[in-house]
N, C-alpha and C positions, 0 to 999 in steps of 0.2 A: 504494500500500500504506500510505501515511501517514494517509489518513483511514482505513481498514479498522482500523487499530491504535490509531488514536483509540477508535474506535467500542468496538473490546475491551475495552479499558483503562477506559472508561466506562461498561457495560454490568453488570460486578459489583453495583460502587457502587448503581446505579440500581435494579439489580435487588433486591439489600437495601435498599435506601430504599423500595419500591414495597412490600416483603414487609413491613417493618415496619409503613409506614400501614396493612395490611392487617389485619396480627396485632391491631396498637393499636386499630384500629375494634371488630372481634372482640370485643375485649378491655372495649372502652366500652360495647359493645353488652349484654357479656353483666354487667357491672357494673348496669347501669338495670334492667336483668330483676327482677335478684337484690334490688335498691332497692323498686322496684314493689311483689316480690311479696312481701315484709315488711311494707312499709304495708297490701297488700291485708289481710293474716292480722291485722296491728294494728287497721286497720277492723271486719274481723267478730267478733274480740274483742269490741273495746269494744262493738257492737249485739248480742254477743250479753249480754256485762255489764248494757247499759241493760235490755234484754228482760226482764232476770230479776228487774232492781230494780223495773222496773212492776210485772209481773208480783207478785211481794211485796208493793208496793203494796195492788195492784187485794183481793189476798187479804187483806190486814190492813181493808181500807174497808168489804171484804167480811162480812167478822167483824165491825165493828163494827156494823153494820148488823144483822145479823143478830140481837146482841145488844140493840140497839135495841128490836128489833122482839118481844124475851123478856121484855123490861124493863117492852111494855103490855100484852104477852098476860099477865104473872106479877102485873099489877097486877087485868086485868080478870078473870082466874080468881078472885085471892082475893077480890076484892069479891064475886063470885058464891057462893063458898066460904062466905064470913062473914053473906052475907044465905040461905042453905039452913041456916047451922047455925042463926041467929036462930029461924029457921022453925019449924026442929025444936024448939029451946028450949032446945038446947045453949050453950055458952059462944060468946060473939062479941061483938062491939062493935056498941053501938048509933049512927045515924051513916048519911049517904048517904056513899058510898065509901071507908068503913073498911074495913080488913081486918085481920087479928093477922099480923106478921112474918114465923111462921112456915110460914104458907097459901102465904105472896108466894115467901118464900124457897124450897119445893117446887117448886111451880110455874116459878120460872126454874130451876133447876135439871134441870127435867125438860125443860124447852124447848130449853134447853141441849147436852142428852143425845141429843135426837132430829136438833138439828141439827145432831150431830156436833163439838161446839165444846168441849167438856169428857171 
């Protein structure tokens, strides 16, 4: 009966120390999760942060481009503008690729207009 009453006597003990590692693992386990999946949400954060600053980007390169592209069509309109008006005998500059200010300045404006930038 001296070892049975060992045995007793040591089996609590044991038994809380086994339940503890258990709980403790549990416990580690569910800590990394909770770690993880903060980083994971911090990650798609910030891609989705960069996405939007390209994205802005892409639209601002976009636009100026666009405006680029107002700046020769508003050039080659009023040269065309200013050599019909010559034609006619109205007011215009004489000149290869004159045009008066306010020909150029219509013309980007309406370019402008159409493609939605103003």
């Amino acid at each position: 009966m001296n070892l049975l009453e060992k045995i007793n006597k040591l089996s609590l003990p044991v038994t809380i120390l086994i339940a503890g590692f258990v709980l403790g693992g549990f416990y580690y386990l569910s800590q990394v999760s909770k770690q993880n999946s903060v980083e994971r949400q911090q990650r798609t954060e910030l891609q989705a942060k960069e996405t939007a600053e390209q994205t802005q980007r892409d639209r601002d390169a976009s636009e100026r481009l666009s405006k680029m592209f107002c700046v020769e069509e508003a050039q080659k309109n009023a040269v065309e503008m200013n050599k019909e008006a010559c034609q006619r005998g109205g007011y215009c500059l004489k000149g290869e690729g004159m045009y008066l200010v306010g020909q150029y300045e219509n013309s980007y404006k309406t370019c402008l207009q159409r493609k939605g930038l103003e």
